[in-house]
C-alpha positions as CSV (number, residue, x, y, z in Angstrom):
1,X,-113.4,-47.2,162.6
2,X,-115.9,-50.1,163.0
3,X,-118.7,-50.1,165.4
4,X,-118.7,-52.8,168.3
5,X,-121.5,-54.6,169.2
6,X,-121.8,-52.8,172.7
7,X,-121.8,-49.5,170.5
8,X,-124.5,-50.5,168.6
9,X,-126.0,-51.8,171.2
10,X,-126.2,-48.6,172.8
11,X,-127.4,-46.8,169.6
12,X,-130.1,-49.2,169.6
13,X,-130.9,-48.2,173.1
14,X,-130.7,-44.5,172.8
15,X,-133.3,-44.6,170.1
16,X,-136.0,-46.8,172.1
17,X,-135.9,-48.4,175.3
18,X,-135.8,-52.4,174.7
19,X,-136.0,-55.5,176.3
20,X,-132.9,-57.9,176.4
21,X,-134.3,-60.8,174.2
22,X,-135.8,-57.8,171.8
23,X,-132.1,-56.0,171.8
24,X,-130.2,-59.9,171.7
25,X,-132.7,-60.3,168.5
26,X,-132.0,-57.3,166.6
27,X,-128.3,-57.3,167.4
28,X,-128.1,-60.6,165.6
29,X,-130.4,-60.5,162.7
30,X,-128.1,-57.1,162.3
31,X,-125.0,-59.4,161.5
32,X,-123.6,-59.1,164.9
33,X,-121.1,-62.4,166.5
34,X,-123.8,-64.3,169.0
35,X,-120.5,-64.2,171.7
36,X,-120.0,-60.7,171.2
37,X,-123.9,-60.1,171.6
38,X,-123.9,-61.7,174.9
39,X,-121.0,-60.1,176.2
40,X,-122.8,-56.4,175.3
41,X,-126.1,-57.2,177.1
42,X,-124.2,-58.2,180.0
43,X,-122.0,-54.9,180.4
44,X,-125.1,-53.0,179.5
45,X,-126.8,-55.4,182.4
46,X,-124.2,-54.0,185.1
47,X,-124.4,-50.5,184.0
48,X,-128.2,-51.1,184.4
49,X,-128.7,-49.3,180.9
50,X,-131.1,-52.8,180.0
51,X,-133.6,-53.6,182.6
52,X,-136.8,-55.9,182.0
53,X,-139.2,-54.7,185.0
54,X,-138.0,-51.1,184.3
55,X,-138.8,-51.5,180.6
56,X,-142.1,-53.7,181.0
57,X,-143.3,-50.5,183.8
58,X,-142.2,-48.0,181.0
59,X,-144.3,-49.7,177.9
60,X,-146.8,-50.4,179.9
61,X,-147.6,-46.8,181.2
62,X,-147.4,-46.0,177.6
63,X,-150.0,-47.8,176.3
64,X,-152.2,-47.4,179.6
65,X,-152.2,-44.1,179.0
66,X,-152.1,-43.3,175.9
67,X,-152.7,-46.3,173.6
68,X,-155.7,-47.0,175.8
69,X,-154.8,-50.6,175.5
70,X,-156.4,-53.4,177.6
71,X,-154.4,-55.1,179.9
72,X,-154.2,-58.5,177.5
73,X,-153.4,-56.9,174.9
74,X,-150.3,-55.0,176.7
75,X,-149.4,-59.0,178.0
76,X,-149.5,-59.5,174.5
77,X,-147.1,-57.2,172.9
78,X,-144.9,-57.5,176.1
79,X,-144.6,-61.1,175.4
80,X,-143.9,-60.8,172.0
81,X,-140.9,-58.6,173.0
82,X,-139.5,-61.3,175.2
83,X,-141.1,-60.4,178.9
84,X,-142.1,-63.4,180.8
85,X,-146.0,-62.9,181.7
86,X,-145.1,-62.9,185.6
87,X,-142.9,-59.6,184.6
88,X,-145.5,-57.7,183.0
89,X,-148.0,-58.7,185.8
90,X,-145.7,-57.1,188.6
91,X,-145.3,-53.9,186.2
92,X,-148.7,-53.7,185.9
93,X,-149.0,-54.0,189.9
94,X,-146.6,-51.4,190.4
95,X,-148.2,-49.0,187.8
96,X,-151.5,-49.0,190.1
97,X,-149.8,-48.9,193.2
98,X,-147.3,-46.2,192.3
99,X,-149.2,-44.1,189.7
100,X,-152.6,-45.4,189.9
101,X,-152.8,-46.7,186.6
102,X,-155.4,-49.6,186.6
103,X,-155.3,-51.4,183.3
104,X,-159.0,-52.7,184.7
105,X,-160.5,-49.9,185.0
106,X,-158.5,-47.9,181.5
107,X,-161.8,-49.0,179.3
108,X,-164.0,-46.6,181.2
109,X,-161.6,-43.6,180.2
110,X,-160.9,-44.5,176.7
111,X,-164.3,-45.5,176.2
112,X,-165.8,-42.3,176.9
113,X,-162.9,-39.9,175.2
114,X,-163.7,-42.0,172.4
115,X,-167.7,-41.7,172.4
116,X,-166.6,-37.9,172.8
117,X,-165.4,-37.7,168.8
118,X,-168.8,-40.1,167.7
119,X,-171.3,-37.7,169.0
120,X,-171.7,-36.3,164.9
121,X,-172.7,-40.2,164.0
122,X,-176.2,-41.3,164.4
123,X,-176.0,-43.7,167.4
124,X,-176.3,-46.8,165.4
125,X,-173.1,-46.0,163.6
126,X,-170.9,-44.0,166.6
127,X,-172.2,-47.7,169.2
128,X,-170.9,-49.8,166.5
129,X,-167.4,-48.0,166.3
130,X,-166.8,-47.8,169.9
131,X,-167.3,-51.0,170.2
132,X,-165.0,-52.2,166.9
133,X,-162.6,-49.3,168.8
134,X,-162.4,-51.4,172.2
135,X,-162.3,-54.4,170.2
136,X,-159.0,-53.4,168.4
137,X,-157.6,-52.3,171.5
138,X,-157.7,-56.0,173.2
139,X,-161.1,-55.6,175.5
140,X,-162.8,-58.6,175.6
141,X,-166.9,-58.2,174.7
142,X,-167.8,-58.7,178.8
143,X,-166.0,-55.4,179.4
144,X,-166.3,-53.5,176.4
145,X,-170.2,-53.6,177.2
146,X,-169.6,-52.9,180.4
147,X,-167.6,-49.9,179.5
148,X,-170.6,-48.5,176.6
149,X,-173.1,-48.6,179.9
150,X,-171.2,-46.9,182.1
151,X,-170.7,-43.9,179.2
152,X,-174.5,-43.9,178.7
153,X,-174.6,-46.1,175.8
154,X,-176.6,-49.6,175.4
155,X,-174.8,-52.5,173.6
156,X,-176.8,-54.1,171.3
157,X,-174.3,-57.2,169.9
């Protein structure tokens, strides 16, 4: 029996959360009818199985708090995935307010787990890779130097 498109759909969903325009992609670069692709993100809209602020709070928590990303570089990924940046901006609201996630102050926690595992580098070596770490993680220099004070360590760029 051949699949539908709301059947894959939810396939594609009970693997990873998505967003709609990440889901509407995939669904028709898999071959699926563009009408039939609509019709499946609008039941799985009603059933409130797809859901943009719930997803954008979800992957944002995620990489908060365990990516250690920065806050642009969540808006960045979130974007890429089809969340407008007014979205991603309330889910990040609603992360401090409700779990006390602040994506401002994140640096200072990854920052220092990550000085942690440098301690066996001479400090030339374990400044320059905390700094390349924050770097990769979408910190902008401003806070990454801000971050290397507050764990004890001078920034020497």
């Amino acid at each position: 029996m051949a699949k539908t498109t709301y059947d894959r759909a939810l396939n594609m969903l009970a693997f990873r959360a998505r967003s709609v325009s990440e889901l509407r992609r995939q669904l028709l670069r898999k071959g699926e009818p563009a009408p039939d692709v609509e019709a499946a993100i609008m039941r799985l809209l009603e059933q409130r199985l797809l859901n943009d602020e719930d997803f954008a709070r979800q992957f944002a928590r995620v990489k908060l708090t365990g990516a250690g990303a920065s806050k642009y570089k969540i808006v960045q990924e979130l974007g890429r995935k089809g969340i407008a940046k007014p979205l991603v901006e309330e889910a990040l609201a609603s992360l401090k307010e409700s779990d006390g996630l602040d994506a401002a102050e994140n640096i200072h926690r990854v920052a220092e787990k990550k000085w942690k595992t440098l301690a066996k580098l001479d400090e030339q070596t374990a400044k320059r890779r905390l700094y390349a770490f924050l770097a990769r993680r979408g910190f902008n220099p401003d806070e990454i130097r801000g971050a290397m004070s507050t764990v004890g360590v001078a920034s020497d760029d």
